[in-house]
N, C-alpha and C positions, 0 to 999 in steps of 0.2 A: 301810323295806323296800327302795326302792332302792337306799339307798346300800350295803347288807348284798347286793341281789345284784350287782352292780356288782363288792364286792371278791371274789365268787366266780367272777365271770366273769374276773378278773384273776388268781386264783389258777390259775386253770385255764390260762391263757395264759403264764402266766409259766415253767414248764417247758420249753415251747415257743423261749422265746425267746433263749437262748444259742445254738440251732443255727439260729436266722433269722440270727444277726449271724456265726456261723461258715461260712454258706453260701457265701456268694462265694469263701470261701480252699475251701474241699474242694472245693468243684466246679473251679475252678483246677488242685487239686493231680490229681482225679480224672483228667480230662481230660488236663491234660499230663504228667501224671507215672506216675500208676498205669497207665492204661490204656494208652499207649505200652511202659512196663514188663512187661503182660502178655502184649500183643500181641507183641512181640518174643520174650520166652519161648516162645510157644506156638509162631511160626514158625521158631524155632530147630530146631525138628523136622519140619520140612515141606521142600518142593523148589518154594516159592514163588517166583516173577517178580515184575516191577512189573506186566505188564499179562496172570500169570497165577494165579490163585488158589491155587493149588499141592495137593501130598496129603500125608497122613502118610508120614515117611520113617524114622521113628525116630532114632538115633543116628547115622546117614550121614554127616550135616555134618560131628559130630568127631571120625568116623573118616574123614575127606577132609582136615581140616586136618592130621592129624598126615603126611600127605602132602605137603604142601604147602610147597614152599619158602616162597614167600612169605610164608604166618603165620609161617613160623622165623625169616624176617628181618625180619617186623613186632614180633615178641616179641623176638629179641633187640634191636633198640636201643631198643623201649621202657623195655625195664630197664637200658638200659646210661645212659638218659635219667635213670631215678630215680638210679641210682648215682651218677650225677655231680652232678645238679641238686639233691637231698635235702640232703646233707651242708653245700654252700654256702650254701641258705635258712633250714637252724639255722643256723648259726655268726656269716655275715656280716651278718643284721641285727641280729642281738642288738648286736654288737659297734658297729653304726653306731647304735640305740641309744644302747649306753652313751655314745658321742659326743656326738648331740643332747639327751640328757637336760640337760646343764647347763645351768646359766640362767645364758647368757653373751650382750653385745650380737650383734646379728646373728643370735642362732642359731636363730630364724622364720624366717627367710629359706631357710638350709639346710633346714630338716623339711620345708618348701614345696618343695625343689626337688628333696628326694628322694624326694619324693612324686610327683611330680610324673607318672611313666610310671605308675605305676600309673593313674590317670587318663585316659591317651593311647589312643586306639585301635587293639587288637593289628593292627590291618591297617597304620592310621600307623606303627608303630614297626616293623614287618614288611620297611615299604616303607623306611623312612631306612635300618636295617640292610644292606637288599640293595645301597641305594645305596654305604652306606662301603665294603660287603666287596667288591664287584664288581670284576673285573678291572680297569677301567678308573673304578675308584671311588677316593673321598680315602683312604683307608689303605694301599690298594695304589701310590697316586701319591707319598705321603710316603717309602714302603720303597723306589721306586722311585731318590728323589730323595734318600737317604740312601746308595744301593749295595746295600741287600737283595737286590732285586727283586722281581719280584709274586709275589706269593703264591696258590694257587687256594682262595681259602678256600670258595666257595661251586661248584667243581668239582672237589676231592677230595672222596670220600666219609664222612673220617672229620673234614676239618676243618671240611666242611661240618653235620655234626652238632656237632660242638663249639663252631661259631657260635651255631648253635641254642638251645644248654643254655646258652652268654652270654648269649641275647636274654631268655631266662624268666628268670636270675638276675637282669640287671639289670633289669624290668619286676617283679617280684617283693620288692626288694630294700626297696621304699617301703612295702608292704601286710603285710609280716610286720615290720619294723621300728614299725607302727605299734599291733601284738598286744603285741610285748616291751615299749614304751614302758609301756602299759598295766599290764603285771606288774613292772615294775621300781619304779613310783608304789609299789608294796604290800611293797614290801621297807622292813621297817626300818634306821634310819639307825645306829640305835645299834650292827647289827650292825657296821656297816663301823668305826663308831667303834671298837668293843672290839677289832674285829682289827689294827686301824691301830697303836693303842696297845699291842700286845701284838706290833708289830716286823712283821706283814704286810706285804711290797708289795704294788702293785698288782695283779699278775698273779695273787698268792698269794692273795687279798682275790676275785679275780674269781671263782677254781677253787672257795674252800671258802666264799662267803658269795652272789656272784652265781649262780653254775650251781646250786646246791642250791635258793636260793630262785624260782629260775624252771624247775624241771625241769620241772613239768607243764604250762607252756605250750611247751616246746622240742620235749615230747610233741605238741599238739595242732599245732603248727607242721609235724614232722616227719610228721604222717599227713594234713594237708591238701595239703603239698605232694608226696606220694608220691604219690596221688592224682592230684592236678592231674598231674605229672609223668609219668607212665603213661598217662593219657589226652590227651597233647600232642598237638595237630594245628596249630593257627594257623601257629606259630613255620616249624615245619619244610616246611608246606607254603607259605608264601610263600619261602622260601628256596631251597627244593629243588624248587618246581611241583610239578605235578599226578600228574609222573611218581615221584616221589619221588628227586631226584637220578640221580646217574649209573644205570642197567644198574635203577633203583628200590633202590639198596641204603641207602636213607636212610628207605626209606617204615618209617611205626610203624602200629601195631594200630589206630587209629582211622582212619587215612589207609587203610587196606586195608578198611576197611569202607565209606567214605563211596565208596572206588572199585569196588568188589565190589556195591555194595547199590543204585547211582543210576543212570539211565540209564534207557531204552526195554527193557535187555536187561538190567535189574539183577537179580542173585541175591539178592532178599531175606532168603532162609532161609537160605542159607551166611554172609552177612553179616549175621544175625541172631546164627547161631552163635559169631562172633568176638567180635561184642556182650558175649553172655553168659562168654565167658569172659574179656575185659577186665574184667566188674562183679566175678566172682570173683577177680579177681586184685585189683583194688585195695579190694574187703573186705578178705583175706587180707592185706593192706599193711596197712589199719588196725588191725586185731587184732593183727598183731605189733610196731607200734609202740607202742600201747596195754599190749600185755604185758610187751613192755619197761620200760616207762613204769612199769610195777606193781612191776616186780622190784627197778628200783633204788631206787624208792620204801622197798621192804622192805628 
């Protein structure tokens, strides 16, 4: 009779116990993720401060952004971010990839070393960059000492973004390089063989047996890094400071937020509102990569 109630006590418990062992992750996710997720929605509607509770304001906020210089030149270079930075993190890791895939001496060495930034921290490699670009930094010394002369790469407005969108490619270039490695294992060899022997070159071998067989990862590459890329802030704000370059014409939509939203006299609710329509934009990003994705699938 014990041992019969004993397994009914177990039975009963045992329902129980896949959300004892899932607790720590939900409460994690609750906590930092949901309820910051809500609370920002909710005050996306409000005329909250940091040190004042704020009221309902309804739609105000993003009828004041469409006002707003500012969010215009936060939105436009954050997209001019993806357009530039998207296109490089398909292509050029694939391609370094198909590089290190072979199994040639030495070539641990190189997967290690182009691995290696992704690794580094974004404020490290923030800082060495500001170092090379800087008036008086090694790149402007070399141009100097060639006849160029300097360049203002980090006080023009638009080279100073374009430094930018090099610092996320090349930090980037190790960590999606290491997605394609992954899908390129799962290609079979045979194809390459049948196309080899059927007169393909290389390039011809890459377009109709490489890019076919890794589309759906080019997919998931191109909507992570749209993402990432639309919500940049590290990169440009070490480069550009606090103000976001010259006159702020370099600041992006997350850098307007964390300036809009922090302080003693932060507008929480207007910088809530940018929030929420960064999250909609780079859903919208992944949905049209994704349906891309489908189409040429079909």
């Amino acid at each position: 009779m014990a041992a019969v109630s004993r397994a009914r006590r177990v039975r009963r418990q045992l329902p129980l116990s896949p959300w004892l062992f899932a607790a720590p992750g939900l409460l994690i996710i609750g906590v930092f993720i949901l309820y910051p997720f809500v609370s920002t929605l909710v005050n996306a509607f409000t005329d909250k401060r940091t040190l004042i509770p704020g009221e309902f304001v309804g739609l105000a906020n993003f009828r004041e952004l469409l006002h707003d210089d500012m969010f215009w030149i936060g939105l436009r270079n954050s997209t001019l971010y993806v357009l530039g930075v998207v296109p490089a993190l398909v292509i050029l890791p694939l391609l370094l990839a198909l590089l290190v895939q072979k199994n040639i001496p030495g070539i641990t060495f190189f997967r290690s070393a182009f691995y290696t930034p992704v690794v580094a921290s974004i404020v490290v490699v923030g800082l060495i960059w500001v170092w090379l670009l800087d008036e008086r930094g090694l790149i402007n010394s070399l141009l100097e000492a060639v006849g160029v002369g300097r360049v203002g790469f980090l006080s023009d407005q638009w080279l100073l973004l374009l430094s930018a969108m090099a610092v996320t490619v090349w930090k980037g270039l190790g960590y999606y390089m290491i997605i394609y490695l992954a899908a390129l294992a799962n290609v079979p060899r045979e194809l390459h063989e049948a196309a080899a022997v059927d007169g393909a070159g290389a390039i011809r071998r890459f377009v109709t047996v490489t890019v076919p067989a890794v589309r759906s990862t080019m997919a998931l590459v191109g909507a992570l890094s749209s993402v990432a890329a639309f919500k940049v802030f590290s990169e440009v704000y070490l480069m550009a400071g606090p103000s976001g370059g010259p006159a702020g014409e370099d600041t992006t939509l997350v850098m307007l937020v964390q300036r809009t939203g922090t302080g003693l006299t932060g507008r929480v609710g207007y910088a809530s509102a940018i929030s929420v329509v960064v999250f909609v934009v780079t859903v919208a990003l992944m949905l049209l990569v994704l349906r891309a994705d489908r189409r040429g699938e079909a």
